[in-house]
C-alpha positions as CSV (number, residue, x, y, z in Angstrom):
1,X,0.0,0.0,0.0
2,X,2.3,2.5,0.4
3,X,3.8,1.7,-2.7
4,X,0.4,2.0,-4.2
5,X,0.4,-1.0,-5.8
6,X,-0.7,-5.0,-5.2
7,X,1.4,-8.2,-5.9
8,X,-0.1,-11.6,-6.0
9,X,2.6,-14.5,-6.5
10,X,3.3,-17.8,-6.0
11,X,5.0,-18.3,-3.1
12,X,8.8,-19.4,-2.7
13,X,8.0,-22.3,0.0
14,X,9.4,-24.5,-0.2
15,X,12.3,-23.6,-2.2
16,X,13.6,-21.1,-0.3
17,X,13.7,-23.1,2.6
18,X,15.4,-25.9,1.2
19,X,17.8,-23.9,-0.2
20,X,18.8,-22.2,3.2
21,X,18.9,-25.5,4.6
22,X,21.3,-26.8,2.2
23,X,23.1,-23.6,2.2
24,X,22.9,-22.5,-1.5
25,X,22.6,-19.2,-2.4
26,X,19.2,-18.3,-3.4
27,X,17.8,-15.2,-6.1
28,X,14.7,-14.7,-7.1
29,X,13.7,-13.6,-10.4
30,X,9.8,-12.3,-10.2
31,X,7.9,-12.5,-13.6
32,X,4.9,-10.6,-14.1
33,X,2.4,-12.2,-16.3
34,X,-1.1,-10.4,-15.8
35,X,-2.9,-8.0,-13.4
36,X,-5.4,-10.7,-12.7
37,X,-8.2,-9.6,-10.6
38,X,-7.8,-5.7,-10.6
39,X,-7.6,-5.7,-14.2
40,X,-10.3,-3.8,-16.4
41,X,-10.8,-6.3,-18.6
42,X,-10.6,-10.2,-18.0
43,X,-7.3,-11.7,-19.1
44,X,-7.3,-15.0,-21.6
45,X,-5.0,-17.8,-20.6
46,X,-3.6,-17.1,-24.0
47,X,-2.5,-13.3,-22.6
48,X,-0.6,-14.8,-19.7
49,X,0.9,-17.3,-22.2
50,X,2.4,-14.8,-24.5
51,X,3.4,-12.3,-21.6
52,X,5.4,-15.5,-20.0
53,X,7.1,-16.3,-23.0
54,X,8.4,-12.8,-23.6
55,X,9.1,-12.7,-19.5
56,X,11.4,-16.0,-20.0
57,X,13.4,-14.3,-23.1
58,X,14.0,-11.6,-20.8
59,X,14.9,-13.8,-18.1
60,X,17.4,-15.7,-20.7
61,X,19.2,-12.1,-21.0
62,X,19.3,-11.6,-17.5
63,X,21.0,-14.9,-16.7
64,X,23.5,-14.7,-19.5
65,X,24.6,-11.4,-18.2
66,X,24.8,-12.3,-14.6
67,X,26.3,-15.8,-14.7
68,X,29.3,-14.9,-16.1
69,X,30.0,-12.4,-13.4
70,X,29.3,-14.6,-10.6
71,X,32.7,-14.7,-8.5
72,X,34.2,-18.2,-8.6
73,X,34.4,-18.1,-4.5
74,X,31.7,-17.1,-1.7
75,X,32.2,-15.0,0.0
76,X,28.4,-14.7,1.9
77,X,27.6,-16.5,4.6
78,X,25.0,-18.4,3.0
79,X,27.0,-21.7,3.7
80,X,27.7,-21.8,7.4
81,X,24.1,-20.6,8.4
82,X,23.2,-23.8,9.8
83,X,26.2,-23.8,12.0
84,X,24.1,-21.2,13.9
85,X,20.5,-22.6,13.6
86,X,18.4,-23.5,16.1
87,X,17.7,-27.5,15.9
């Protein structure tokens, strides 16, 4: 709300959590495929269709760009944070 706007996603359970507990790194990359029930019109199954296609071409770019640059070694903390977790 204070951003005036609304999200609706799927959530990132469990993924996120078996990531963490595996100590992986973790990124998300949101993709926004309709406006679904705040839209004027109704959108088709078609609509979200074509908008995720385009959304994975983009996504495509973005992960060519960024993988290369990806440092060889961590250096976040990502792998030791079960040797502080609560079991």
């Amino acid at each position: 709300e204070v951003f005036k706007c609304d999200i609706i996603g799927m959530t990132l359970v469990p993924e996120i959590n078996l990531a963490r507990e595996l100590g992986m790194c973790y990124c998300l990359i949101a993709m926004v495929t309709d406006y679904d029930i705040w839209a004027e019109r109704v959108v088709t199954a078609e609509e979200v269709v074509r908008v995720m296609k385009e959304n994975v071409e983009k996504a495509k770019k973005l992960l060519y760009a960024l993988i290369p640059i990806l440092p060889e070694k961590r250096t976040c903390k990502c792998k030791e944070v079960l040797k502080t977790a609560f079991l």
